[in-house]
DSSP file (Angstrom, degrees, kcal/mol; ACC not computed):
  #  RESIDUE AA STRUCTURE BP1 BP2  ACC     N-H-->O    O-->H-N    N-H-->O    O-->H-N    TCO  KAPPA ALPHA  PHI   PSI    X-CA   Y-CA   Z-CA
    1    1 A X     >        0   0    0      0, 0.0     4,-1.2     0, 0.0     5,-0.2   0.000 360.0 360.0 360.0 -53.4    5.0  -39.7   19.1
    2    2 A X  H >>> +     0   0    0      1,-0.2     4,-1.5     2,-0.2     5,-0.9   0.973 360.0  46.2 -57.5 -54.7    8.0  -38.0   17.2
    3    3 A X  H >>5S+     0   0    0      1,-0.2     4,-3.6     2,-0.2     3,-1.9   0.913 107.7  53.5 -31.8 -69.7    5.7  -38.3   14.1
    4    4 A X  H 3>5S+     0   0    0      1,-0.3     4,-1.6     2,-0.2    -1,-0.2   0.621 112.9  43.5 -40.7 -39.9    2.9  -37.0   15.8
    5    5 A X  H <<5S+     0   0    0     -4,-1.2     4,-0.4    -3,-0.6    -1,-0.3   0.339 113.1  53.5-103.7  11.8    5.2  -33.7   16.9
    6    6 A X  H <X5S+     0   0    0     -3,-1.9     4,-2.0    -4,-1.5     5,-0.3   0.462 108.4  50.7-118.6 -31.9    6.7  -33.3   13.3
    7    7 A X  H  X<S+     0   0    0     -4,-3.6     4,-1.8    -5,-0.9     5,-0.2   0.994 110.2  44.4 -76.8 -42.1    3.3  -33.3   11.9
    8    8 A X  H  X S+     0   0    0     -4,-1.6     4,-0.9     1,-0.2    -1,-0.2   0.805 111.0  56.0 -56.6 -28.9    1.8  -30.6   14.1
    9    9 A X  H  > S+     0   0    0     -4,-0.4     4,-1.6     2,-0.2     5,-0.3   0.805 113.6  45.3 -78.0 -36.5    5.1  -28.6   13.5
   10   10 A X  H  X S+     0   0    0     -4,-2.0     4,-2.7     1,-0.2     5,-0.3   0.976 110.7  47.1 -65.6 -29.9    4.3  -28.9    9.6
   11   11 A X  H  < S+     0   0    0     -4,-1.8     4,-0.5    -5,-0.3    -1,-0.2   0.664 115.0  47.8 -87.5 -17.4    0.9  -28.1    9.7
   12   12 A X  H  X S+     0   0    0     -4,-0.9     4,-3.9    -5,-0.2    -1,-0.2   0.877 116.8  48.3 -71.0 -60.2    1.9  -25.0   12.0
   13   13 A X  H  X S+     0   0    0     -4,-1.6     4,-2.0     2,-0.2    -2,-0.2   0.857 111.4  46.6 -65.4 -57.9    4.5  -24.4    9.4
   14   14 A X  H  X S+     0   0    0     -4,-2.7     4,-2.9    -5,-0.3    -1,-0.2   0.853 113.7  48.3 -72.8 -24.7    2.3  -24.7    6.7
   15   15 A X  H >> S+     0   0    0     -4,-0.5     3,-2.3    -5,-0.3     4,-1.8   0.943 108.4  51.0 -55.7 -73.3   -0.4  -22.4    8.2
   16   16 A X  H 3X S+     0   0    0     -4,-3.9     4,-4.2     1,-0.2     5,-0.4   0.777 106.9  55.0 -45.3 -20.3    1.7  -19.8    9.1
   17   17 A X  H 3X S+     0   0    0     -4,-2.0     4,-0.6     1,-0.3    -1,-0.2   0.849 113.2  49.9 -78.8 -24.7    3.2  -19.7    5.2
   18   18 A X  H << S+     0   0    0     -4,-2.9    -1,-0.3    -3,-2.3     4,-0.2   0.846 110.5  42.7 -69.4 -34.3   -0.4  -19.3    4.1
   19   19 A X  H  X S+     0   0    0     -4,-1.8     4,-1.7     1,-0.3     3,-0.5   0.867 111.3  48.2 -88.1 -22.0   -1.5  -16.9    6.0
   20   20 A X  H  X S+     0   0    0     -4,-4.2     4,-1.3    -5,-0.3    -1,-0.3   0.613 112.8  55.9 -91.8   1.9    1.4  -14.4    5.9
   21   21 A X  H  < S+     0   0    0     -4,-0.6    -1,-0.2    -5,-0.4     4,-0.2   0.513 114.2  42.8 -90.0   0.4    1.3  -15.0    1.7
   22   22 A X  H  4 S+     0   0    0     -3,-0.5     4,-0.3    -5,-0.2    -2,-0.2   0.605 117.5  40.3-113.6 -13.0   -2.4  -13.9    1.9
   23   23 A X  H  X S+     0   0    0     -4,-1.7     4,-2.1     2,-0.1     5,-0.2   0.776 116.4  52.3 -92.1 -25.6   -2.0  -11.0    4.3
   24   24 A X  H  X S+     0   0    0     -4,-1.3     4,-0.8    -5,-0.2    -2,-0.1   0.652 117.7  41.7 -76.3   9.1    1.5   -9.9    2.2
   25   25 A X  H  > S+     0   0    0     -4,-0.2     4,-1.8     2,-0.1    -1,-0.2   0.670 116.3  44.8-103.7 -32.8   -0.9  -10.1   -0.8
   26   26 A X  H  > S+     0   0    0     -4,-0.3     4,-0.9     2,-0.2    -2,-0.2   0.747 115.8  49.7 -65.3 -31.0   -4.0   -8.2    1.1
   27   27 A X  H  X S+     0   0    0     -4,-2.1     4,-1.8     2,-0.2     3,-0.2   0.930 118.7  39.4 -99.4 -57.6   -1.2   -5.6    2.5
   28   28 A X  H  X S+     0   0    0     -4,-0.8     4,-1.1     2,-0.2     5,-0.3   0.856 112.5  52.3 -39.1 -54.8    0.1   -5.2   -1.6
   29   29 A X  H  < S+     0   0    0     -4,-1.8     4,-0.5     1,-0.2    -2,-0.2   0.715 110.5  50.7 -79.9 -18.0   -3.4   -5.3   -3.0
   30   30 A X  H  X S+     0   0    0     -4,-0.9     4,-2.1    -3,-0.2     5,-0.2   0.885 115.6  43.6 -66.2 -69.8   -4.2   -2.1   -0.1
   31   31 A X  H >< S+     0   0    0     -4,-1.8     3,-4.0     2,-0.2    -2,-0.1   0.602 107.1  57.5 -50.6-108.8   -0.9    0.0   -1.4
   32   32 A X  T 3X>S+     0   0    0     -4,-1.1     4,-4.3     1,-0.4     5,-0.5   0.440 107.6  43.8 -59.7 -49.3   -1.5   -0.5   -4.7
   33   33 A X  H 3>5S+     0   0    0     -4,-0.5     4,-0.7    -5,-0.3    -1,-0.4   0.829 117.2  50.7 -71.0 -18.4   -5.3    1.2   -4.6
   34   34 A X  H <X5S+     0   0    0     -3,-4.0     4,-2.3    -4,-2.1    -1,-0.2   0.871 112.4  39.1 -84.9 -29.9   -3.8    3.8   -2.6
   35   35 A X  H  >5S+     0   0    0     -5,-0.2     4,-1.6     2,-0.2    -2,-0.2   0.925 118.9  50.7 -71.9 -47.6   -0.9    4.6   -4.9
   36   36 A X  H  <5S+     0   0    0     -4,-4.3    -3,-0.2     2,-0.2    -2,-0.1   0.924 117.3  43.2 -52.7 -41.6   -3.7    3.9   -8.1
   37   37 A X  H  <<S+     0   0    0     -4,-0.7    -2,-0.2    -5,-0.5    -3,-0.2   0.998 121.1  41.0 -85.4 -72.6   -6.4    6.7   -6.0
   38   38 A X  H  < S+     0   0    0     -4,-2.3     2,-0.3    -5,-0.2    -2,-0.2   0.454  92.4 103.4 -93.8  -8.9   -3.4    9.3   -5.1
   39   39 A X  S  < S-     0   0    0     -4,-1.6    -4,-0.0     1,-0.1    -3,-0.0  -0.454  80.3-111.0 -72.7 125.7   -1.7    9.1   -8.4
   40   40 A X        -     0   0    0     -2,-0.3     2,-0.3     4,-0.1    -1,-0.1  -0.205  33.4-136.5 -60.1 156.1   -2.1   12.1  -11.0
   41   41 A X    >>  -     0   0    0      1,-0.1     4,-1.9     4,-0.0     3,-1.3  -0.823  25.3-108.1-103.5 158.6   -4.2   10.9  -14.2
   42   42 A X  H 3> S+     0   0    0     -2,-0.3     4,-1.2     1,-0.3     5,-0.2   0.569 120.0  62.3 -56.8 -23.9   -3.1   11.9  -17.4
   43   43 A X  H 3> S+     0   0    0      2,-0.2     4,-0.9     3,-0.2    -1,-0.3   0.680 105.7  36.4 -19.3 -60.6   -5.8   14.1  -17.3
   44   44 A X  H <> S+     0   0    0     -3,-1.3     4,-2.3     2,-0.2    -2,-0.2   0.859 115.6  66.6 -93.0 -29.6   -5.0   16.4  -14.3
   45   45 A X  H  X S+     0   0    0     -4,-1.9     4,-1.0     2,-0.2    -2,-0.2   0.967 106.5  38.9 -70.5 -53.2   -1.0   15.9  -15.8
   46   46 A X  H >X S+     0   0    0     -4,-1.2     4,-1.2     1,-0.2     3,-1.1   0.971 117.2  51.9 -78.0 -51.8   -1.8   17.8  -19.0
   47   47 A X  H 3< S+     0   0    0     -4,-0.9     3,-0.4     1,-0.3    -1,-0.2   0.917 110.4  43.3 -41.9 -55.3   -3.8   20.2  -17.3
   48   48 A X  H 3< S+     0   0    0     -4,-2.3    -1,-0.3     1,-0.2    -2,-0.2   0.611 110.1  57.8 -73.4 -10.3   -1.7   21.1  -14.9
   49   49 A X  H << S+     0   0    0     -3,-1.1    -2,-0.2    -4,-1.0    -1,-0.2   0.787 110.9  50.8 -85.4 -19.2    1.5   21.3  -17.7
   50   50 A X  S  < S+     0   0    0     -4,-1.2    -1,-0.2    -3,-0.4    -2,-0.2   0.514 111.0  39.5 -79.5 -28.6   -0.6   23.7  -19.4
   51   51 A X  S    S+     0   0    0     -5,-0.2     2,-0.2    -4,-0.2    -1,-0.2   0.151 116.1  58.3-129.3  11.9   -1.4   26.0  -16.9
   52   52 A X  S    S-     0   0    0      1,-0.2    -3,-0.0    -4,-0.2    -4,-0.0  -0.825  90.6 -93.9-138.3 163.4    2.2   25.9  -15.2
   53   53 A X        -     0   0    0     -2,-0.2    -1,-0.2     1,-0.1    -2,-0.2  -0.248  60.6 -83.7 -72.9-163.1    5.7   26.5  -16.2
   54   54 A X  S    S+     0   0    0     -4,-0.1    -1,-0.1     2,-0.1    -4,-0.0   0.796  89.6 129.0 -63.6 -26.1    7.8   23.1  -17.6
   55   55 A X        -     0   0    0      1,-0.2    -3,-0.1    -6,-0.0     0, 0.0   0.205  58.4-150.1 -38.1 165.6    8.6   22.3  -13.6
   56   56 A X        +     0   0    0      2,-0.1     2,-0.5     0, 0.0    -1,-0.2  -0.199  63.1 119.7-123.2  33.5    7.7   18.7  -12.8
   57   57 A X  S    S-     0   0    0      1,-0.0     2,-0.3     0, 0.0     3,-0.1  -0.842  71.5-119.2 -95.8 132.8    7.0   20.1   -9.0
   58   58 A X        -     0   0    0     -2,-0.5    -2,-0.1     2,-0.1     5,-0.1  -0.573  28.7-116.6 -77.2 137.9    3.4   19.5   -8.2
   59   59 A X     >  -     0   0    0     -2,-0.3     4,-1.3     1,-0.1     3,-0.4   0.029  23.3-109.5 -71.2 179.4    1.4   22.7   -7.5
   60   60 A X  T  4 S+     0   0    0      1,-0.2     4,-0.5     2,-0.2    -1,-0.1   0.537 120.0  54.3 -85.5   5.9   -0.1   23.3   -4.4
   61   61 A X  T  > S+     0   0    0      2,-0.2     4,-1.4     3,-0.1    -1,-0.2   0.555 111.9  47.5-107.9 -34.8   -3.6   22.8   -5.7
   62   62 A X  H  > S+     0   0    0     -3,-0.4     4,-2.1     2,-0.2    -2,-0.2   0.699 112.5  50.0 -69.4 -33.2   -2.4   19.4   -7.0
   63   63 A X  H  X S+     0   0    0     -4,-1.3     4,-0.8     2,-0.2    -2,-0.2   0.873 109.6  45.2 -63.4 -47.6   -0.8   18.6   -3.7
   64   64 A X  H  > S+     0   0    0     -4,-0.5     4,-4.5     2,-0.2     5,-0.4   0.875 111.2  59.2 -79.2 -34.4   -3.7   19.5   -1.6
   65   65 A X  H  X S+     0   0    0     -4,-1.4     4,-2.2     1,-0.2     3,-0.4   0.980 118.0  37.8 -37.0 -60.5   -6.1   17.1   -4.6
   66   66 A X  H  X S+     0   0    0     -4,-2.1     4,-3.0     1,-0.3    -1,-0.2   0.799 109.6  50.0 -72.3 -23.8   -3.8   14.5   -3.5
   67   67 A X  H  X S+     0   0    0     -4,-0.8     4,-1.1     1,-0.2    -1,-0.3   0.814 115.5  54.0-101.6 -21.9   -3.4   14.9   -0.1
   68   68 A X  H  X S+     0   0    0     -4,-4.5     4,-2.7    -3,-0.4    -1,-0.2   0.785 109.1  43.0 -55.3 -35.0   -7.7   15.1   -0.2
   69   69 A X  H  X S+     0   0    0     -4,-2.2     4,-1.0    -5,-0.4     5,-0.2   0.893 109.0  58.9 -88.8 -33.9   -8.4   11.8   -1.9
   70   70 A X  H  X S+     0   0    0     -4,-3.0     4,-3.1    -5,-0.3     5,-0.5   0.955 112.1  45.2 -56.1 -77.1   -5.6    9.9    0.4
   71   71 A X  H >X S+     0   0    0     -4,-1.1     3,-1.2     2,-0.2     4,-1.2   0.768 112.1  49.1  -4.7 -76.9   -7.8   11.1    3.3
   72   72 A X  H >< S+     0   0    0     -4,-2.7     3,-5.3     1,-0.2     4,-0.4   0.672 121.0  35.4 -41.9 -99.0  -11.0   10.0    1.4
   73   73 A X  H 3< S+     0   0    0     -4,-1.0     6,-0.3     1,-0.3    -1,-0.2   0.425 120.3  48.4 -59.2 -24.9   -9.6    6.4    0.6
   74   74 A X  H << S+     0   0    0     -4,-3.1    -1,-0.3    -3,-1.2    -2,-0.2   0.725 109.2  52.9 -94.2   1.1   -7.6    6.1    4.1
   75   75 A X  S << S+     0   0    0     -3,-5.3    -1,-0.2    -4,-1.2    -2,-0.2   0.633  78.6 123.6 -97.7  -3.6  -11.0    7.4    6.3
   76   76 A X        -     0   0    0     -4,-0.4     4,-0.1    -5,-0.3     0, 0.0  -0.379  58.7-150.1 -45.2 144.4  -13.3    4.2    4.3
   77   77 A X  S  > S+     0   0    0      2,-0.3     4,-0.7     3,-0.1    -1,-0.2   0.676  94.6  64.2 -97.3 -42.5  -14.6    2.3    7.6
   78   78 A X  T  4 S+     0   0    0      1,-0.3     3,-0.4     2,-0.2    -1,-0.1   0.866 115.3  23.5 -48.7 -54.0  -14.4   -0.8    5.0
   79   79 A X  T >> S+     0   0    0     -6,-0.3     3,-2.7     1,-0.2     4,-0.8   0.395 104.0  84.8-116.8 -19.4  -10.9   -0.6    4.5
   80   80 A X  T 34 S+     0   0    0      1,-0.3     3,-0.4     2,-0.2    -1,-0.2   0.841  84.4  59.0 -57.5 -16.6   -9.8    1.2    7.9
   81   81 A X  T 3< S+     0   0    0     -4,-0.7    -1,-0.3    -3,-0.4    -2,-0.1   0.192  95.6  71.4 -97.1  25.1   -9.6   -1.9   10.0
   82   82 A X  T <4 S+     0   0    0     -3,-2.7     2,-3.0     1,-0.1    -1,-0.2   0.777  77.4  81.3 -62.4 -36.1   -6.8   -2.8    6.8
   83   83 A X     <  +     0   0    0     -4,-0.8    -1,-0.1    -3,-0.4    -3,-0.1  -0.134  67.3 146.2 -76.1  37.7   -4.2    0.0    8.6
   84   84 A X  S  > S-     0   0    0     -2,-3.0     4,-2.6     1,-0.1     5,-0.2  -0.359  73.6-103.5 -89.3-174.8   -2.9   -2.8   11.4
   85   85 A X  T  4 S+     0   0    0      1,-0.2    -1,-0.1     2,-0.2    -2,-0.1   0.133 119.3  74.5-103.1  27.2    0.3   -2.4   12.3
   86   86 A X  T  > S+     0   0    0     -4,-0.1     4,-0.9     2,-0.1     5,-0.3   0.569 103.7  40.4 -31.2 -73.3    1.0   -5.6   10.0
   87   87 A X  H  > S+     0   0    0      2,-0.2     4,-5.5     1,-0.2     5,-0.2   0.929 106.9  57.0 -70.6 -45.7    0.5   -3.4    7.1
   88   88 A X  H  X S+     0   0    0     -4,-2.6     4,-1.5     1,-0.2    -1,-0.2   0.891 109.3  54.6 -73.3 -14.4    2.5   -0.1    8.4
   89   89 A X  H  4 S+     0   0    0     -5,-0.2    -1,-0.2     2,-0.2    -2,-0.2   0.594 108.3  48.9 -73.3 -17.1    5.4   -2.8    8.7
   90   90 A X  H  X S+     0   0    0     -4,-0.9     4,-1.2    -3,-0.2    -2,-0.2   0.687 108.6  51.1 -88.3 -46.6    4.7   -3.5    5.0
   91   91 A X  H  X S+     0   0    0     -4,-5.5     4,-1.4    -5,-0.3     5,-0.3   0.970 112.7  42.2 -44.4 -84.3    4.8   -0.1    4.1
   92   92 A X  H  X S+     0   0    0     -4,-1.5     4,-0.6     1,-0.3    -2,-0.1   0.514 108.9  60.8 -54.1  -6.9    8.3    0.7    5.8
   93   93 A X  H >> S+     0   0    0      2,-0.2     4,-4.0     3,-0.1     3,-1.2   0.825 112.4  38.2 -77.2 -71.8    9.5   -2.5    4.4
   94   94 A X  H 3X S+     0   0    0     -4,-1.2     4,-1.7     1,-0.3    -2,-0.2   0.835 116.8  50.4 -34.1 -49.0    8.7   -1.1    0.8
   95   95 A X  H 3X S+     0   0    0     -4,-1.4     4,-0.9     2,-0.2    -1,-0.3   0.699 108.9  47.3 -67.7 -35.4    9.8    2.1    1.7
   96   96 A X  H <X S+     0   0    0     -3,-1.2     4,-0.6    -4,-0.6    -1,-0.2   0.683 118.1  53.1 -73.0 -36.2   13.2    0.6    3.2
   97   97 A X  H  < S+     0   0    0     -4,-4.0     3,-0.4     1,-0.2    -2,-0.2   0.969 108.9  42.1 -57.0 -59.3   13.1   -1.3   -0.4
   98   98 A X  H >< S+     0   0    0     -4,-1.7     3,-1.5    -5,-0.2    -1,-0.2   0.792 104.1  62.2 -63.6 -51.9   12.7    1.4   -2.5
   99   99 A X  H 3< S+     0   0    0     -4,-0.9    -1,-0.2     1,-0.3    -2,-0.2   0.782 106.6  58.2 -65.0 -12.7   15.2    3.8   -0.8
  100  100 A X  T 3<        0   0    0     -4,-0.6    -1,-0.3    -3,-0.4    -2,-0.2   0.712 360.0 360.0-114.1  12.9   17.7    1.2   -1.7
  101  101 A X    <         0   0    0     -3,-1.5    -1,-0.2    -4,-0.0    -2,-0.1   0.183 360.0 360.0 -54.0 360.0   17.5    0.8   -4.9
């Protein structure tokens, strides 16, 4: 019997560790295409350095680019049932990371 209740607590054990390294890798691989999609391209960075003083403040034309294509990427039906509240805990973890660097 004890056998019996330490293998179902491994195989429980082992489940959960698979699945939360395949959602924190699904949850990563999500950020990362949104930061990759909302990020200026070297492209739209020279353009805009060109046509602006030296500041490194993004214009409001750049702002609104960005704040359009996050939209696009975050209104995909594919990827909308991605958003759970699994993932915005994965955000604010990063975000909590970051700020403490």
């Amino acid at each position: 019997r004890i056998t019996e209740a330490v293998n179902l607590i491994l195989a429980f054990v082992e489940t959960f560790v698979e699945e939360t390294s395949s959602m924190d890798a699904t949850y990563k691989r999500i950020l990362g295409n949104i930061f990759q999609n909302i990020a200026p391209t070297k492209n739209n960075q020279s353009n805009e350095g060109s046509s602006s003083s030296s500041s490194s403040l993004p214009t409001s034309s750049s702002s609104s680019n960005t704040e359009d294509r996050l939209d696009e990427i975050l209104s995909v039906e594919a990827e909308a049932s991605l958003y759970t509240p699994g993932f915005l805990r994965h955000v604010e973890g990063e975000c909590e990371r970051i700020s403490n660097l």
